[in-house]
C-alpha positions in Angstrom: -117.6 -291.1 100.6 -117.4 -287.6 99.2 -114.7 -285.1 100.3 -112.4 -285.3 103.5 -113.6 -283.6 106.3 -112.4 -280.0 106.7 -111.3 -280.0 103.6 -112.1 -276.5 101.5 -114.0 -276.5 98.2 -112.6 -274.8 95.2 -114.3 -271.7 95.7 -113.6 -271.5 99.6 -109.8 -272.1 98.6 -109.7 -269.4 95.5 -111.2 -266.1 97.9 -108.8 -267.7 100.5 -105.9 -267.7 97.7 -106.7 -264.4 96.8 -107.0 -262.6 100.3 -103.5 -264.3 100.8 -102.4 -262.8 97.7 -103.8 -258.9 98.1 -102.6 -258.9 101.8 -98.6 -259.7 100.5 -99.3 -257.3 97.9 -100.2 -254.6 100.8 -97.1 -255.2 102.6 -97.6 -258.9 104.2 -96.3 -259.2 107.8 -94.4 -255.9 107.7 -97.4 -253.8 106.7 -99.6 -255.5 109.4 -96.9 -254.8 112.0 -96.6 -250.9 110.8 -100.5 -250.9 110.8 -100.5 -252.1 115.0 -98.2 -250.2 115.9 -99.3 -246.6 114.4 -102.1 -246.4 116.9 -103.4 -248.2 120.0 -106.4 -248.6 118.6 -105.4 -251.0 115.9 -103.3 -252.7 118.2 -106.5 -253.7 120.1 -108.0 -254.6 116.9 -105.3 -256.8 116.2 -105.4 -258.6 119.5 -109.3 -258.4 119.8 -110.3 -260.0 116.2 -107.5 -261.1 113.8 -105.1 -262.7 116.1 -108.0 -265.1 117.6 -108.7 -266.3 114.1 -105.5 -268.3 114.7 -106.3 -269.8 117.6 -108.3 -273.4 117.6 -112.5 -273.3 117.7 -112.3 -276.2 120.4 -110.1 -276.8 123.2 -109.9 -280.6 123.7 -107.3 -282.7 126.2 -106.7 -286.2 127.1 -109.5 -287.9 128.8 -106.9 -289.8 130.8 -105.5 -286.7 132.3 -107.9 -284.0 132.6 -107.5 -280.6 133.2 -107.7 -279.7 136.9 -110.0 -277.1 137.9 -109.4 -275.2 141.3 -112.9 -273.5 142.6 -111.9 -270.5 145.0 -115.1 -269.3 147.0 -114.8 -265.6 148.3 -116.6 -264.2 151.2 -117.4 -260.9 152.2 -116.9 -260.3 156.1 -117.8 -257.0 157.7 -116.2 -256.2 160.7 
């Protein structure tokens, strides 16, 4: 019993609604976009840390099609 898994309790979901809230109030999109592109600096900021907060914790495929992995071994001749 108890909640559903994942989901947010209320105080998770209010600093979440008001982060949400303050950053449309800075701009939104179009401020974060200015931001990047005013110095490369941000830009690596951008790509380094906020961006993959999108992207999912865990990577998971189909266990009836795996992923194929290709190992390339590299040696070092001398002449």
């Amino acid at each position: 019993m108890g909640r559903k898994k994942g989901s947010l309790n209320k105080t998770t979901r209010a600093a979440k609604d008001a982060i949400a809230a303050a950053a449309e109030a800075l701009g939104g999109a179009d401020r974060l976009t200015a931001w990047v592109q005013e110095d490369p600096a941000n830009e690596r900021v951008f790509w380094g840390t906020i961006y993959p907060k999108l992207l999912p914790l865990q990577v998971s495929g189909d266990p009836d099609a795996p992923l194929a992995i290709q190992v390339i071994k590299r040696v070092v001749v001398r002449p």
